[in-house]
C-alpha positions as CSV (number, residue, x, y, z in Angstrom):
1,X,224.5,141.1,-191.4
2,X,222.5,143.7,-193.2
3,X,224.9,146.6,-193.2
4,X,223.8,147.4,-197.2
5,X,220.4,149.4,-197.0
6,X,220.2,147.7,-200.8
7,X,220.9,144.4,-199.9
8,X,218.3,144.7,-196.9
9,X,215.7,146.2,-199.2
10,X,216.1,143.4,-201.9
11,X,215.7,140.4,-198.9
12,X,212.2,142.8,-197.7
13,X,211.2,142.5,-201.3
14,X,211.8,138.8,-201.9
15,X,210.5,137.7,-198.2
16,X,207.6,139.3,-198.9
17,X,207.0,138.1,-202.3
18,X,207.1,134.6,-200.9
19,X,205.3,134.9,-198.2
20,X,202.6,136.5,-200.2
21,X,202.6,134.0,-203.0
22,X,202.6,131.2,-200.5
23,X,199.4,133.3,-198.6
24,X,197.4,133.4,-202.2
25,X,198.3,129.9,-202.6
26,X,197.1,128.9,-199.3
27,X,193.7,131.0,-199.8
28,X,193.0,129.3,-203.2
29,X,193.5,125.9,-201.8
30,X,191.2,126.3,-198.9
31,X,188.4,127.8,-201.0
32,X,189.4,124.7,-203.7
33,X,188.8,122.3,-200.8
34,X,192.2,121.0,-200.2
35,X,192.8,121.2,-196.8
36,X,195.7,119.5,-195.8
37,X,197.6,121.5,-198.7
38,X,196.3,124.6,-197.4
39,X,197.6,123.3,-194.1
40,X,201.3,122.1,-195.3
41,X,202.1,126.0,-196.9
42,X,201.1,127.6,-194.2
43,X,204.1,126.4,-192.1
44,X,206.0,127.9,-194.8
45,X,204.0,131.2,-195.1
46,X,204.3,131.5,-191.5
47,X,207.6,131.2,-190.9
48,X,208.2,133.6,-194.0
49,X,205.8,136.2,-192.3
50,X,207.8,136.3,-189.4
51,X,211.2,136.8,-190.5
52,X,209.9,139.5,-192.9
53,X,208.0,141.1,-190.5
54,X,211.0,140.8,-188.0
55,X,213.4,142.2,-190.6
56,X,211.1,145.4,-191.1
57,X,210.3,145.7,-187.1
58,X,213.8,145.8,-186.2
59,X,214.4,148.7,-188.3
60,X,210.9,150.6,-188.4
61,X,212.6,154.2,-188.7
62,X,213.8,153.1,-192.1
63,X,210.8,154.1,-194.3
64,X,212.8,152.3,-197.7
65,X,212.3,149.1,-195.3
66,X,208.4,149.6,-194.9
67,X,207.8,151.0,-198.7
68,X,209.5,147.2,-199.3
69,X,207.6,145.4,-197.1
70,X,205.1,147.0,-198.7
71,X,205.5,146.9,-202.8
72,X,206.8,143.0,-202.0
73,X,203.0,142.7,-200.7
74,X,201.6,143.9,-203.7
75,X,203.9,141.8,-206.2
76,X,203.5,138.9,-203.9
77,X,200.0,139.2,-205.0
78,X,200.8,139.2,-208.4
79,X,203.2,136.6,-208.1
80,X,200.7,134.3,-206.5
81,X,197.9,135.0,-209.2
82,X,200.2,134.0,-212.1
83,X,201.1,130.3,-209.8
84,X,197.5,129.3,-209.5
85,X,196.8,130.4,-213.7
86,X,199.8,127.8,-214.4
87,X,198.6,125.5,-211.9
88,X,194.7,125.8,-213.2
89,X,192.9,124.2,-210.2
90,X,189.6,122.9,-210.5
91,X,187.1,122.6,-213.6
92,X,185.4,125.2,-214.9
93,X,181.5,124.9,-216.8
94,X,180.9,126.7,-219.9
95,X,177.6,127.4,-220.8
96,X,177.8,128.2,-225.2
97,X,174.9,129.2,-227.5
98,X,175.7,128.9,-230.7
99,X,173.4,130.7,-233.5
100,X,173.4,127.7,-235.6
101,X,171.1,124.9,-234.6
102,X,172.6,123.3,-237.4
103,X,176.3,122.4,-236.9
104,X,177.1,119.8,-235.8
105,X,178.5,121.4,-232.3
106,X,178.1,118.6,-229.8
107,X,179.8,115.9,-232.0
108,X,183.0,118.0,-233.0
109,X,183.4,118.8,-229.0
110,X,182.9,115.1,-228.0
111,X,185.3,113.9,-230.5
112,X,188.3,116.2,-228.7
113,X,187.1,114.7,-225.7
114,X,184.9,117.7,-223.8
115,X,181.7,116.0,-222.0
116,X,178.9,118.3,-223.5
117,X,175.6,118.0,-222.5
118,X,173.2,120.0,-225.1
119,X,169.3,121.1,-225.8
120,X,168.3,122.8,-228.5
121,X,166.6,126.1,-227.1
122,X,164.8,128.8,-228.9
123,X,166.2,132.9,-228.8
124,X,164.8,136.5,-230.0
125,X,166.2,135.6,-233.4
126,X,165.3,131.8,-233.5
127,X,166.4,128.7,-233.0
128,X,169.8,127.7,-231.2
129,X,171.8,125.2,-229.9
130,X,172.4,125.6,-226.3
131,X,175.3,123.5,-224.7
132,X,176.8,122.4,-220.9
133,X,180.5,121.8,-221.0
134,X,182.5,120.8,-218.5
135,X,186.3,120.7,-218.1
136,X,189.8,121.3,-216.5
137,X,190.7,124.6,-216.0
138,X,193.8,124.1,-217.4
139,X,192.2,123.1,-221.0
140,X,189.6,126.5,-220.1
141,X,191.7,128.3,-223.5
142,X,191.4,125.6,-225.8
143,X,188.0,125.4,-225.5
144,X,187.3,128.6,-226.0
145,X,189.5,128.6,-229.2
146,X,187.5,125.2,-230.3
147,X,184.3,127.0,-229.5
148,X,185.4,130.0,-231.5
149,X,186.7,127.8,-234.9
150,X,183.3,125.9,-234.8
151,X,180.7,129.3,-234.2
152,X,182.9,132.8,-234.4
153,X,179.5,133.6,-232.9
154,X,178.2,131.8,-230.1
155,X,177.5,133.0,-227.1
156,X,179.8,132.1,-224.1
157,X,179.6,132.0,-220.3
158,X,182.0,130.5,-218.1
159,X,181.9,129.7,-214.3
160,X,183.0,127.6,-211.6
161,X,181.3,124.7,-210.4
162,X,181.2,124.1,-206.1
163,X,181.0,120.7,-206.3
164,X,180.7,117.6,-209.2
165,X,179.0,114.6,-208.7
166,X,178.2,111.8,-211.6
167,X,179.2,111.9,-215.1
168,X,181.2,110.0,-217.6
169,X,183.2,112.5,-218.9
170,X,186.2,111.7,-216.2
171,X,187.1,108.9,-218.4
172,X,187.9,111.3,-221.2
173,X,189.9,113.4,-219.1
174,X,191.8,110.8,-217.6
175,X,192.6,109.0,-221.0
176,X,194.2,112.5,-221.6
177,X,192.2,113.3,-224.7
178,X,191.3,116.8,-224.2
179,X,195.5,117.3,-223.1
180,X,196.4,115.4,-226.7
181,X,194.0,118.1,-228.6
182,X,194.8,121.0,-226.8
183,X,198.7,120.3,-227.7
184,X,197.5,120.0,-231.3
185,X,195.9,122.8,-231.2
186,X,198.7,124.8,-229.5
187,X,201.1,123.4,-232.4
188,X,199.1,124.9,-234.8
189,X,198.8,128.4,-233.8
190,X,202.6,128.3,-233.8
C-alpha cells in the first residue's frame, strides 16, 4: 500500500498533523473545563496516534519517515493554535487606564454592550479612569480597537479569568450586542 516513499511521507505528515491538532484541542479543553469534550477527541487523537505511530514503527530505518513524524508534530502544533484563536474559548478580563478621567469611557463601552465596571483612581501624573471589562474571547480584538478609538493612550492589561460568578453583563452578550458592534466595526476597517 505504501510503495511511494512520497506518498508515505505526505500520510506521516497529515496523521500527525491531526493527531496533534486534535492533542492541542484536547489540552485546551481540559484546562477550559470541558471535560466530556476533552473526553470525545481523545478517541479520535488516539486512534490517530496509533496509526501514525504504527506507520513510522513499521519502517524505523527510513529516517524521511521519522523527520515526518517529526515536522507533522511541530505543524500539528501550529495547526492546533490557529483552531482554538478561531474558536476563541472562554472570556478574557481587561483591566484599561485611560489618562483622561474625563471621557466619557464607561458609557461609550456600555452602549456596544461590554459589562465595565470602573473607579476613578489616581497615577504619578494624576487622575485617571481605571476600568474592569469583561468579555468573549472571540470579541478580545474589538475591544481593544474600541479601547484604542476612545483613549489612543490608555493603558491596557489583559488576562484570563478561572472562574465567573454573578454579573449582569450575560444578558448583553447573549442579546448579541457586542457580536452586532464588532461586525460594524469590522465593516468599517474594510
Amino acid at each position: 500500500m505504501f510503495e511511494n516513499p512520497l506518498l508515505l511521507i505526505g500520510i506521516i505528515l497529515a496523521v500527525n498533523i491531526v493527531y496533534v491538532s486534535f492533542l492541542t484541542m484536547r489540552m485546551i479543553f481540559t484546562l477550559k473545563g470541558r471535560r466530556y469534550t476533552a473526553a470525545f477527541l481523545s478517541m479520535f487523537e488516539i486512534v490517530t496516534y496509533i496509526y501514525g505511530l504504527g506507520i513510522v514503527l513499521e519502517r524505523l530505518d527510513q529516517i524521511e519517515n521519522v523527520i515526518a513524524y517529526a515536522i507533522g508534530y511541530g505543524l500539528g502544533v501550529i495547526v492546533g493554535m490557529k483552531i482554538e484563536e478561531k474558536l476563541a474559548l472562554g472570556y478574557i478580563t481587561v483591566n484599561v487606564i485611560s489618562s483622561d478621567p474625563d471621557i466619557d469611557f464607561t458609557r461609550r463601552l456600555r452602549e456596544k454592550g461590554y459589562g465595565v465596571t470602573s473607579w476613578y483612581a489616581y497615577g504619578m501624573e494624576g487622575d485617571r479612569l481605571a476600568m474592569q471589562i469583561l468579555t468573549p474571547r472571540k470579541y478580545e480584538l474589538s475591544l481593544y480597537e474600541t479601547i484604542r478609538t476612545i483613549d489612543p493612550k490608555a493603558f491596557i492589561i489583559a488576562y484570563e479569568p478561572k472562574q465567573i460568578h454573578g454579573g449582569f453583563w450575560v444578558k448583553s452578550v447573549r442579546k448579541g450586542k457586542i457580536r452586532e458592534d464588532a461586525e460594524k466595526q469590522q465593516q468599517e476597517a474594510l
